[in-house]
N, C-alpha and C positions, 0 to 999 in steps of 0.2 A: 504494500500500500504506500502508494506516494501522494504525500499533499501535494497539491495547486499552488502555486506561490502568483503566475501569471498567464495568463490565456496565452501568452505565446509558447509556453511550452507544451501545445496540443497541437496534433496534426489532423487532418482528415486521416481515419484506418483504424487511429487507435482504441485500444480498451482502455476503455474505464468504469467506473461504478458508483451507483448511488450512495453516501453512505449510509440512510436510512436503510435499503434494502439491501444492498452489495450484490446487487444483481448486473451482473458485464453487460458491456454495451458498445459499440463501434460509434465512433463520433463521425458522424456524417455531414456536417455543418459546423462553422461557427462564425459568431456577428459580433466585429473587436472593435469596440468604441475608441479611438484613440484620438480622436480631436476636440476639441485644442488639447485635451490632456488628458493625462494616461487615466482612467476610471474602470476598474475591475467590477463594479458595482453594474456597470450597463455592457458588461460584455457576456453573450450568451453562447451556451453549446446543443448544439441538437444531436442525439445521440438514436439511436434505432438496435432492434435487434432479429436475428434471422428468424423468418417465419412471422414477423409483425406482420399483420395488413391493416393496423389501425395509423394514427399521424404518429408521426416520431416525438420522443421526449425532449424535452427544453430544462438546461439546468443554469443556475450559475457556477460561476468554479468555487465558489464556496459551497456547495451543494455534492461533489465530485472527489473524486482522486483517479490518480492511473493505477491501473493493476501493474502489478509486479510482472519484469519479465515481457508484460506485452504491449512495448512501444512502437 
């Protein structure tokens, strides 16, 4: 389990997980606020899992971590 420190350290691919539920997830999206300045607060991840056919999940990176291993 890895904290979040900043949305740039997520790519479109990877695993992560809620950490309410700790259920892995593929990040398929994400919306990085950076103007005028850097705000973690308005930057979102949309994350999905195989076999969904419902909308993809929306977190913030306080909401998240990376699984171990799967960057």
């Amino acid at each position: 389990m890895k904290e979040i420190k900043d949305i740039t350290e997520l790519h479109i691919g990877m695993t992560i997980a809620d950490k309410k539920s700790q259920f892995p997830m593929k990040v398929v999206g994400i919306f990085c606020s950076r103007y005028p300045k850097l705000d973690n607060d308005k930057d979102v991840v949309y994350a999905d899992f195989e076999g969904n056919e419902g909308d993809v999940f929306e977190y913030s990176i306080n909401e998240i971590y990376i699984e171990d291993g799967k960057q």
